[in-house]
C-alpha positions as CSV (number, residue, x, y, z in Angstrom):
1,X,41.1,-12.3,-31.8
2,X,37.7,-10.7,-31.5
3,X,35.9,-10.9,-28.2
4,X,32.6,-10.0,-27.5
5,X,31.0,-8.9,-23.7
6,X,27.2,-10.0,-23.9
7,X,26.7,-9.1,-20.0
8,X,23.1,-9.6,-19.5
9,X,23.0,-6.8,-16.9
10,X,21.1,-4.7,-19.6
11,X,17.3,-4.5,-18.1
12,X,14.4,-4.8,-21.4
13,X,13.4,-1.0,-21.7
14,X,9.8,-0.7,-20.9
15,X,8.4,2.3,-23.3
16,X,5.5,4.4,-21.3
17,X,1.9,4.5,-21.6
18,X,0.5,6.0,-24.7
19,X,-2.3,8.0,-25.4
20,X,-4.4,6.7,-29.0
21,X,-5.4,9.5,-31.2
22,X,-7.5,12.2,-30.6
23,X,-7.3,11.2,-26.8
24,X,-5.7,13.4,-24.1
25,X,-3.3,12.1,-21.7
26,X,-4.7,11.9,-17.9
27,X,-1.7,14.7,-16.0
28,X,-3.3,12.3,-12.7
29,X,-2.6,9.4,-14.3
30,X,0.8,7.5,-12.3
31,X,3.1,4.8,-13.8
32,X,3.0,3.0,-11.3
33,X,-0.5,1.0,-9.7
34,X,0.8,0.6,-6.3
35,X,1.7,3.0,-3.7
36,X,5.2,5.0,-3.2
37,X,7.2,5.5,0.0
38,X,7.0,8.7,1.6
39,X,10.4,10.4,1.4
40,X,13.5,8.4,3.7
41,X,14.0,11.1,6.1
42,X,10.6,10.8,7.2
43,X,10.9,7.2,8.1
44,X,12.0,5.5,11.2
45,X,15.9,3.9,11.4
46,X,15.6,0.1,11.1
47,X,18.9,-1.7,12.6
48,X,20.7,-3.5,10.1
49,X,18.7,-1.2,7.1
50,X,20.5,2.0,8.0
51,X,21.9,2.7,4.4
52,X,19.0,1.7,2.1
53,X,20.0,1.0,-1.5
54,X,21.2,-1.1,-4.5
55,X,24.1,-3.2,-4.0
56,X,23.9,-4.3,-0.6
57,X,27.3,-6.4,-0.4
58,X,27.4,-10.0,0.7
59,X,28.7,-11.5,3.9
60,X,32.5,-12.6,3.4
61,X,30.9,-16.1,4.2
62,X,29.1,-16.0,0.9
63,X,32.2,-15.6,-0.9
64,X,32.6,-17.5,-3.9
65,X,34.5,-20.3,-3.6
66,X,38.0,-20.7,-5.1
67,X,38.1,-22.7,-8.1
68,X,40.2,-26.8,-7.4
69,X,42.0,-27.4,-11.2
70,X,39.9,-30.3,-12.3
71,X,41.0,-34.0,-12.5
72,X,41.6,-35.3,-15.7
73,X,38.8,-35.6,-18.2
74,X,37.6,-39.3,-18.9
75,X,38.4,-40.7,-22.8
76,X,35.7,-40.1,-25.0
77,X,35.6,-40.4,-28.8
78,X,34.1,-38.1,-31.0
79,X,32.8,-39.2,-34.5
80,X,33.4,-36.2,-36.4
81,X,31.5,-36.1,-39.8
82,X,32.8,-34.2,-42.8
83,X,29.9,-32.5,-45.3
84,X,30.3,-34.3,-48.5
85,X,30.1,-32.1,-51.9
86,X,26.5,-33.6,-52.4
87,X,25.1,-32.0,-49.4
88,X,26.8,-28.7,-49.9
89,X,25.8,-28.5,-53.3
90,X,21.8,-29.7,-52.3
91,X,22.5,-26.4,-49.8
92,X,23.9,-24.0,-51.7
93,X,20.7,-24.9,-54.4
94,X,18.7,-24.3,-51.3
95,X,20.1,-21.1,-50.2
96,X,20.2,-20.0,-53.9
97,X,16.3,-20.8,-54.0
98,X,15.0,-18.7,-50.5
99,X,16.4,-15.6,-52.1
100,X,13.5,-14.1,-54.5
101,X,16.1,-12.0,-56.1
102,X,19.0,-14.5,-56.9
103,X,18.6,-17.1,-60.1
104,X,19.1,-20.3,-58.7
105,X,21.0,-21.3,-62.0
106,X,24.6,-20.8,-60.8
107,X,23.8,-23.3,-57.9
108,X,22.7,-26.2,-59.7
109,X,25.6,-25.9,-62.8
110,X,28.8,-24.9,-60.6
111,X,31.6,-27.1,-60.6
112,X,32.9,-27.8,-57.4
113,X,37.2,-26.8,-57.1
114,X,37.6,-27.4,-53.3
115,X,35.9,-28.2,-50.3
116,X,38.1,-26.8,-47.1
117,X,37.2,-27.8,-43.7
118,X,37.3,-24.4,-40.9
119,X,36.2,-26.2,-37.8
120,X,35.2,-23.7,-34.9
121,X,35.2,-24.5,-31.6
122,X,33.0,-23.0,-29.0
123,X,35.4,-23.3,-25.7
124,X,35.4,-24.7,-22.2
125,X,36.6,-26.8,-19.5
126,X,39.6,-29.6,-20.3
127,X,40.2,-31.0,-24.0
128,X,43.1,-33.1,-24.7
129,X,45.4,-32.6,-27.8
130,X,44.6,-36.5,-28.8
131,X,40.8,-35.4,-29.4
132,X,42.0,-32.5,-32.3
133,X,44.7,-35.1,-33.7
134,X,41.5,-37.7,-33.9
135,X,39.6,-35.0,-35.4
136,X,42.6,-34.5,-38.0
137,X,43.0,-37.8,-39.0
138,X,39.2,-37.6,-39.7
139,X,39.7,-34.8,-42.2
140,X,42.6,-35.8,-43.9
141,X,40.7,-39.2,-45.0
142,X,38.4,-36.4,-47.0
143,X,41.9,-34.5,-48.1
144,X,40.5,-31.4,-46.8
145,X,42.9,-28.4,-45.7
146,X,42.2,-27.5,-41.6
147,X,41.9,-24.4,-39.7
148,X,40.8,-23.9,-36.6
149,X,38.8,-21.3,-35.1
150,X,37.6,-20.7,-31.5
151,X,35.0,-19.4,-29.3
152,X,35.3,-19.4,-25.8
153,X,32.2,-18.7,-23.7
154,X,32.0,-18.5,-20.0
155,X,28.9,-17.7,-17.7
156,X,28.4,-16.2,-14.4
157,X,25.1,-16.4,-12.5
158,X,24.8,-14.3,-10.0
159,X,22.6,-12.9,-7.2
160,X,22.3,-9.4,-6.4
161,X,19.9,-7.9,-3.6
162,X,18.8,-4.0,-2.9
163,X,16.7,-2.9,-0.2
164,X,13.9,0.3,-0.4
165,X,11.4,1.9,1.5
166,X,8.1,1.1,-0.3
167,X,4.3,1.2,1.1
168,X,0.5,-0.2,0.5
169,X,-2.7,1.5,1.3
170,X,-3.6,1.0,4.6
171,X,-6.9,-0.9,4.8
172,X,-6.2,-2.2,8.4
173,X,-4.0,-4.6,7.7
174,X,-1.5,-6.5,10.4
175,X,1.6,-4.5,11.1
176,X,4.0,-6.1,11.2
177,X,6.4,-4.2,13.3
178,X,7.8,-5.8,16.5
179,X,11.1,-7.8,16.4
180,X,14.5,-7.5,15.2
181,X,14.7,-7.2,11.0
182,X,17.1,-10.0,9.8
183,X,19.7,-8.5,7.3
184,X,19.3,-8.5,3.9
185,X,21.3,-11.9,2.8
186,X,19.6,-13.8,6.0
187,X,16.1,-14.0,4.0
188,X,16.2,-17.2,2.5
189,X,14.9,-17.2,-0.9
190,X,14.6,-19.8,-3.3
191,X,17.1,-19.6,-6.6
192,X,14.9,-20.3,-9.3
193,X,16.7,-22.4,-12.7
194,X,19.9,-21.4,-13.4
195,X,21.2,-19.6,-15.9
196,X,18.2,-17.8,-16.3
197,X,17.7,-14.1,-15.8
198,X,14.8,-13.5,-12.9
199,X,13.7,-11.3,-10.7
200,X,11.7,-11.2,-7.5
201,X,10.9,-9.0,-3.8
202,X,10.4,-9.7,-0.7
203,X,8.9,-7.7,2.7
204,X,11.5,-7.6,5.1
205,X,10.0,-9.0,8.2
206,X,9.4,-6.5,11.4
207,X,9.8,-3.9,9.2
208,X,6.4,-2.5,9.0
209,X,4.7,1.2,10.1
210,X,1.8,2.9,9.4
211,X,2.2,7.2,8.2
212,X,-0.1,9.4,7.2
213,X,0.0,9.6,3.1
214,X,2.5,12.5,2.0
215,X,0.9,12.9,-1.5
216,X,-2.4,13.8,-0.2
217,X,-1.5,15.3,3.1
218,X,-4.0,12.7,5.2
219,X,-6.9,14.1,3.3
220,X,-7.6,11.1,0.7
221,X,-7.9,13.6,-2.5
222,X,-5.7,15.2,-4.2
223,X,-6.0,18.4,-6.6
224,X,-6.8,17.3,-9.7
225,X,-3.5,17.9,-12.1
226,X,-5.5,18.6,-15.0
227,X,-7.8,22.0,-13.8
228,X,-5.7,22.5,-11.3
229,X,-8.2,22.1,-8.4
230,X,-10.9,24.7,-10.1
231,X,-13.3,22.0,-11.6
232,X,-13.0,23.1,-15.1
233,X,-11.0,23.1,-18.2
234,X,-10.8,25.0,-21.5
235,X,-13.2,24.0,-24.4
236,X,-11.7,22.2,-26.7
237,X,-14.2,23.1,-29.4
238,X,-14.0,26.7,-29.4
239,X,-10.4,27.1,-28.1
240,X,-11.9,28.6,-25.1
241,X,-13.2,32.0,-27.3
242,X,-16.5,31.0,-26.7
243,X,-17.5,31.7,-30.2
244,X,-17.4,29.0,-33.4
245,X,-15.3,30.5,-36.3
246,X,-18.3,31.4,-38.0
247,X,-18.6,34.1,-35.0
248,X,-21.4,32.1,-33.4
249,X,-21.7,31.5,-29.7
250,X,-19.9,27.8,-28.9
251,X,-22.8,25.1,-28.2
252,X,-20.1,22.8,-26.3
253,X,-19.4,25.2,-23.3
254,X,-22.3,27.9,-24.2
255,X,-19.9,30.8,-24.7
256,X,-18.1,30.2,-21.5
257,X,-15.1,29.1,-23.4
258,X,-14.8,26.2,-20.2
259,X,-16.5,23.4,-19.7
260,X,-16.5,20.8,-16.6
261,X,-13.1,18.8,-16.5
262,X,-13.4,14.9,-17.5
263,X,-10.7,14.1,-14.9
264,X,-12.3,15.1,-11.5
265,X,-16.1,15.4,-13.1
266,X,-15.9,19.1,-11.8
267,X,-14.7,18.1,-8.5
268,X,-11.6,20.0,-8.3
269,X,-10.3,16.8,-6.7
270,X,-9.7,12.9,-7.3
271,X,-8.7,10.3,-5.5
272,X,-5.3,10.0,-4.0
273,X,-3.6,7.6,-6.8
274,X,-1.1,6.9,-3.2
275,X,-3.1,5.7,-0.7
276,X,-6.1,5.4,-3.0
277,X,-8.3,7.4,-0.9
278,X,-7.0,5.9,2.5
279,X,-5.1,8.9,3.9
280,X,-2.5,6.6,5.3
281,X,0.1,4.2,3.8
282,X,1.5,0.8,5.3
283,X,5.9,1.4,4.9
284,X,8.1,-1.3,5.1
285,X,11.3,-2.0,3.9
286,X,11.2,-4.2,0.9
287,X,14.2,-6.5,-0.8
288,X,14.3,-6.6,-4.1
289,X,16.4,-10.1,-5.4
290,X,17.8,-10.1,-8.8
291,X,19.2,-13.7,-10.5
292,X,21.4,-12.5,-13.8
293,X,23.3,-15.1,-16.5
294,X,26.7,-12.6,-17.3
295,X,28.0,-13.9,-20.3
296,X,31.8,-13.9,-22.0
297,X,32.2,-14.7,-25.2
298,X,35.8,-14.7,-27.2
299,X,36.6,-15.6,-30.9
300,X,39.5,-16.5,-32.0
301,X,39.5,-16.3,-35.7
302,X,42.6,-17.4,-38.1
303,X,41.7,-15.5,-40.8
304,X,39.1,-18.1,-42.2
305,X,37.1,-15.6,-43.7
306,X,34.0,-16.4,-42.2
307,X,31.9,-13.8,-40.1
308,X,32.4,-15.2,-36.7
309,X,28.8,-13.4,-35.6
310,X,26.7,-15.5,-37.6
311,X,28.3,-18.7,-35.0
312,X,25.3,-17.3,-32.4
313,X,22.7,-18.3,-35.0
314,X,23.5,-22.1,-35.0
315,X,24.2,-25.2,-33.3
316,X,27.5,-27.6,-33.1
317,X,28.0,-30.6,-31.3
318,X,29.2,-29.9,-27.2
319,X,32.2,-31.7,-26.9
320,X,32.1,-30.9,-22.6
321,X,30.8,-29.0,-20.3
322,X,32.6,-27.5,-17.2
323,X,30.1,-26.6,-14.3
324,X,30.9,-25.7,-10.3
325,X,30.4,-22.6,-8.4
326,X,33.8,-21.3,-9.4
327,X,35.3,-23.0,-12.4
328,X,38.8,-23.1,-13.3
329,X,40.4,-22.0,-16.0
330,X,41.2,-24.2,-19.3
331,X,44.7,-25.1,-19.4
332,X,45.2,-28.0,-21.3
333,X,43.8,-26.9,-25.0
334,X,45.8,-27.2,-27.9
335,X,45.5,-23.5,-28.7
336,X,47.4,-21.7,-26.3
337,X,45.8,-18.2,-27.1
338,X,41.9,-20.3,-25.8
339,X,43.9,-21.1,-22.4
340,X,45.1,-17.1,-21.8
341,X,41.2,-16.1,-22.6
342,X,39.9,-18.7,-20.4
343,X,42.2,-17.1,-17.8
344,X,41.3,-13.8,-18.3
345,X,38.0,-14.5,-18.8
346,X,37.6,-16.1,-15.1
347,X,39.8,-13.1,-13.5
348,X,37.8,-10.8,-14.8
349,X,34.5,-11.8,-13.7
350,X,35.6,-13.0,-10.3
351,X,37.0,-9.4,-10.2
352,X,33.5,-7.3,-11.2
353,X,31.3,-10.1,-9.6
354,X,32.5,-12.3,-6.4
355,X,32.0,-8.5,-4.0
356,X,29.5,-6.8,-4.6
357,X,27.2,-9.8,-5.7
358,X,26.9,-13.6,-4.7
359,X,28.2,-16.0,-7.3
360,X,25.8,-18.8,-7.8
361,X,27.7,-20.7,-10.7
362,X,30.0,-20.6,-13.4
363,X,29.9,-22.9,-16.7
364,X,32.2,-23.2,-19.2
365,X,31.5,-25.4,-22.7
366,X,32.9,-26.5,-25.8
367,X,30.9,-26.9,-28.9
368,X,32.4,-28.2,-32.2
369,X,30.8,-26.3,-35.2
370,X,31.5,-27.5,-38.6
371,X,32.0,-25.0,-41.4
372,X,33.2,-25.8,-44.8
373,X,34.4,-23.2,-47.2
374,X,33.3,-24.3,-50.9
375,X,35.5,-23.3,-53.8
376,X,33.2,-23.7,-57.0
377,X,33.6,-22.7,-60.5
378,X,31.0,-20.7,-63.2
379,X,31.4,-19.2,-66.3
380,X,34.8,-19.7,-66.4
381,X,35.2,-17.7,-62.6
382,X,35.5,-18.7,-59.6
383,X,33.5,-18.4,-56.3
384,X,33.4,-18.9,-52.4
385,X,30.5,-19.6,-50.0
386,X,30.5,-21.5,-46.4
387,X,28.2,-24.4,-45.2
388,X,28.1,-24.3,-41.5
389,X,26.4,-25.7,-38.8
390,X,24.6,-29.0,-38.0
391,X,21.5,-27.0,-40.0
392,X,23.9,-26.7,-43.0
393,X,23.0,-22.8,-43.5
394,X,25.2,-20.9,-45.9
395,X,26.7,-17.7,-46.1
396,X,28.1,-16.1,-48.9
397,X,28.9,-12.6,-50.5
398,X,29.8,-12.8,-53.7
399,X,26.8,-14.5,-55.6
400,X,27.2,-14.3,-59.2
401,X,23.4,-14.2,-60.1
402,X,21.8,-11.5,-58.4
403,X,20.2,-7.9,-59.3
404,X,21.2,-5.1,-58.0
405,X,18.7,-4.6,-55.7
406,X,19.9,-7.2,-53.5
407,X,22.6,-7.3,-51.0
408,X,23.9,-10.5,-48.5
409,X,22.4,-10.2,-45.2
């Protein structure tokens, strides 16, 4: 059984500014536009925001509920279609002719020897073992061989909130600053769509102060980073010798070997990047809300042959969808080995989720994804490639018309 984790906890990496060529890069230059905090110990103690940080840990009365087993599942009929050798051989020709390097002439004269049907199953909620003997009675009518093949896929959205000191210019703003700071999980914020990664921030109410700017002492300026306060920098032309390499005095800084620093204009100083020239900086405490989709994802493969990570890259037909703010765990599939992962699955993210983040919802599904593994015959050997999918895509690795440049993606 192969399982896969796909938590979506991983934040996109966000490469740094870049300088383009021949340019310097600006030492006063600051990631970020907005201003930073001064340092914690210099800020007042807010009741309720004593320990600033990530991970602030929900009330117990935003637990996540316990999970009811669920009633059983209405009747429902599934029509279950079986590929029939003219559309796998109109995709095989179709596959065969997207690859520049493969002769499609294999595809159009092979001589078809089997067609086996390897149902997958992307797995959730309640499924009753009448629906797989419908679905078996369906395949033998095409006297196909079956296997089946699961994949099980739970989600958990959560909601996660931190809490940082943080700060603005002060322009002469409102301070808010009187009254008592409601804790962290008492801000009401809207949930945006579920199941969708997002992330937002907030000003804690009453939280608000006004301190002189740390980076630039009160004084507006700072030193500039790249002269280092003296105004000027040395000549790029001459290398700062003052003289060209033909031993001739250096028109760009006039045999000086410095010349007046682009970054303060000769200044010595620039504006504070902080508190953009303010000298003071409006603190408050600010809560940052993150809303992530954690995803679980198990296959369980019999041996089909078939690379169960090219399932992400297609579609099936969902059978049911389980959906409730703690679901339980499948218990009534055929498989037994898709009812232990279900359970496992469900412990373990109630275990690394439901205290130290608020669970929002849980979804379970079940997809049914046709694949069909195609015995064919050429030149007096024989081959294997899978149709799968509603798309019909095929995979194979063993093409016999190919040059040797190539090799299956």
């Amino acid at each position: 059984m192969d399982r896969t984790h796909l938590l979506s906890d991983q934040d996109e990496a966000h490469p740094g500014p870049s300088c383009p060529a021949g340019s310097y890069a600006d030492p006063n230059t600051v990631p970020n536009d907005g201003a930073t905090a001064p340092p914690a110990d210099a800020m007042p103690v807010v009741p309720g925001y004593e320990s600033l940080g990530p991970n602030v840990i929900p009330p117990s009365d935003f637990g996540a509920a316990q999970p009811q087993a669920p009633s059983r599942a209405p009747e429902r009929r599934f029509d279950i279609p079986a590929i029939t050798e003219e559309l796998a051989h109109e995709a095989f020709i179709k596959y065969a002719s997207s690859k520049c390097c493969y002769s499609s002439k294999p595809a159009k004269e092979m001589v078809f020897t089997d067609l086996q049907s390897l149902n997958t199953y992307r797995v959730s909620c309640t499924i009753h073992t009448h629906h797989i003997q419908q679905y078996i009675a369906a395949m033998l009518s095409y006297n196909m061989d079956i296997c089946f093949s699961e994949q099980y896929r739970l989600e958990t959205f959560t909601e996660s909130r931190t809490t940082e000191w943080d700060s603005e210019p002060y322009n002469g703003q409102v301070v808010d600053g009187f009254g008592v700071a409601p804790a962290p999980w008492s801000i009401p914020v809207p949930i945006p769509s579920l199941f969708q990664d997002c992330k937002k921030s907030v000003r804690v109410p009453h939280t608000s102060t006004v301190k002189g700017c740390h980076s630039c002492l009160n004084l507006g300026r700072s030193a500039c980073s790249r002269c280092v306060n003296s105004g000027r920098t040395r000549c790029g032309s001459c290398s700062g010798m003052g003289r060209t390499s033909a031993d001739q005095r250096c028109n760009m800084c006039q045999g000086s070997g410095m010349i007046r620093c682009h970054s303060c204009g000769g200044a010595g100083s620039i504006t504070c990047k902080t508190c953009k020239g303010q000298g003071k900086l409006l603190c408050f405490i600010r809560l940052k809300i993150t809303w992530k989709n954690n995803i679980y994802v198990a296959v369980i493969d019999k041996g089909s042959g078939f690379p169960v990570e090219l399932l992400t890259q297609i579609t099936g037909e969902k059978l049911l969808t389980d959906m409730a703010p703690v679901v339980y765990p499948v218990v009534t599939f055929p498989d037994s080995s898709v009812n232990a992962t279900s359970e496992s699955a469900v412990k373990e993210h109630l275990a690394q989720f439901a205290t130290t983040c608020r669970i929002l919802q849980q979804r379970q599904t079940i997809e049914l994804i046709p694949i069909t593994r195609v015995h064919y015959a050429w030149n007096e050997k024989t081959h294997i490639y899978f149709v799968y999918g509603t798309e019909h895509k095929v995979y194979t690795k063993d093409y016999p018309a190919k040059c040797c440049c190539c090799s299956i993606l």
